[in-house]
C-alpha positions as CSV (number, residue, x, y, z in Angstrom):
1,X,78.3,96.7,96.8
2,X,80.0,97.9,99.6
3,X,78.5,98.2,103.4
4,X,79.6,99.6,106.2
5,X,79.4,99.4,110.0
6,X,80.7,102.2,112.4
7,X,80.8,100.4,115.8
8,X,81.5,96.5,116.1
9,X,78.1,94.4,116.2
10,X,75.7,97.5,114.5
11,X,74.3,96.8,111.3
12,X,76.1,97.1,108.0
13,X,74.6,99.6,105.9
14,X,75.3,100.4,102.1
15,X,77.8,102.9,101.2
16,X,77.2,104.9,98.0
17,X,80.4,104.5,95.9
18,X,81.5,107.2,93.6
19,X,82.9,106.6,89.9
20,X,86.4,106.0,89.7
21,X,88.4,109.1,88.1
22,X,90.6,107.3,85.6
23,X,92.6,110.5,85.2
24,X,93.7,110.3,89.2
25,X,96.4,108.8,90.5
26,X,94.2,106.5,92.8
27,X,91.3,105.7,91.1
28,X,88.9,105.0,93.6
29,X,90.3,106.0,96.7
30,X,87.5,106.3,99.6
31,X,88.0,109.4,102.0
32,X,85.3,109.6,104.6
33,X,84.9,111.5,107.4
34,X,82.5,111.3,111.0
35,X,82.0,113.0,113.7
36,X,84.9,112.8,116.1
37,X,84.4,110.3,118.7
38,X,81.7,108.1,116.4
39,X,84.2,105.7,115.0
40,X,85.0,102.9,117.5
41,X,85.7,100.3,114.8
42,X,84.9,100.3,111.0
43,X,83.9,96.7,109.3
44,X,83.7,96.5,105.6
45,X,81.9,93.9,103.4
46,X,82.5,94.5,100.0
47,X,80.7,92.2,97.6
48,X,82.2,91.5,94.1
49,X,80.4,91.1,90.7
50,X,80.5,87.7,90.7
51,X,78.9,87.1,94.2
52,X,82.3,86.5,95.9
53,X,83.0,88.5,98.9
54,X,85.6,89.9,101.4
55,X,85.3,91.4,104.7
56,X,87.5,93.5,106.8
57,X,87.9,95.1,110.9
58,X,90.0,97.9,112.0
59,X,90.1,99.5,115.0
60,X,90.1,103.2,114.7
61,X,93.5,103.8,115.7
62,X,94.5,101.9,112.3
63,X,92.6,104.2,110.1
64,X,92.4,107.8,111.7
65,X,94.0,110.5,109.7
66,X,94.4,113.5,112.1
């Protein structure tokens, strides 16, 4: 499972994966975009089969694509 926050301290929310596309060069690549100007921060909690997890912060600046 994979969830989500926008903004630093706001609720994680799930994020609807979609399949991997094992004929791609990156098979499961995630390309999102927002509203401009609603992405302060983006945190990421992505929980493994096996009940491990990992967790990650960026600042917007490290992940906009213009």
């Amino acid at each position: 499972m994979i969830e989500v926050s926008r903004k630093s301290g706001r609720e994680m929310t799930p994020f609807q994966m979609e399949p991997c596309y094992l004929d791609t060069a990156q098979l499961n690549a995630i390309l999102v975009s927002f509203p401009a100007e609603s992405v302060e921060t983006i945190d990421l909690n992505v929980t493994f089969d096996d009940g491990t997890s990992e967790q990650a912060h960026y600042e917007r600046k490290a992940v906009e694509i213009q």
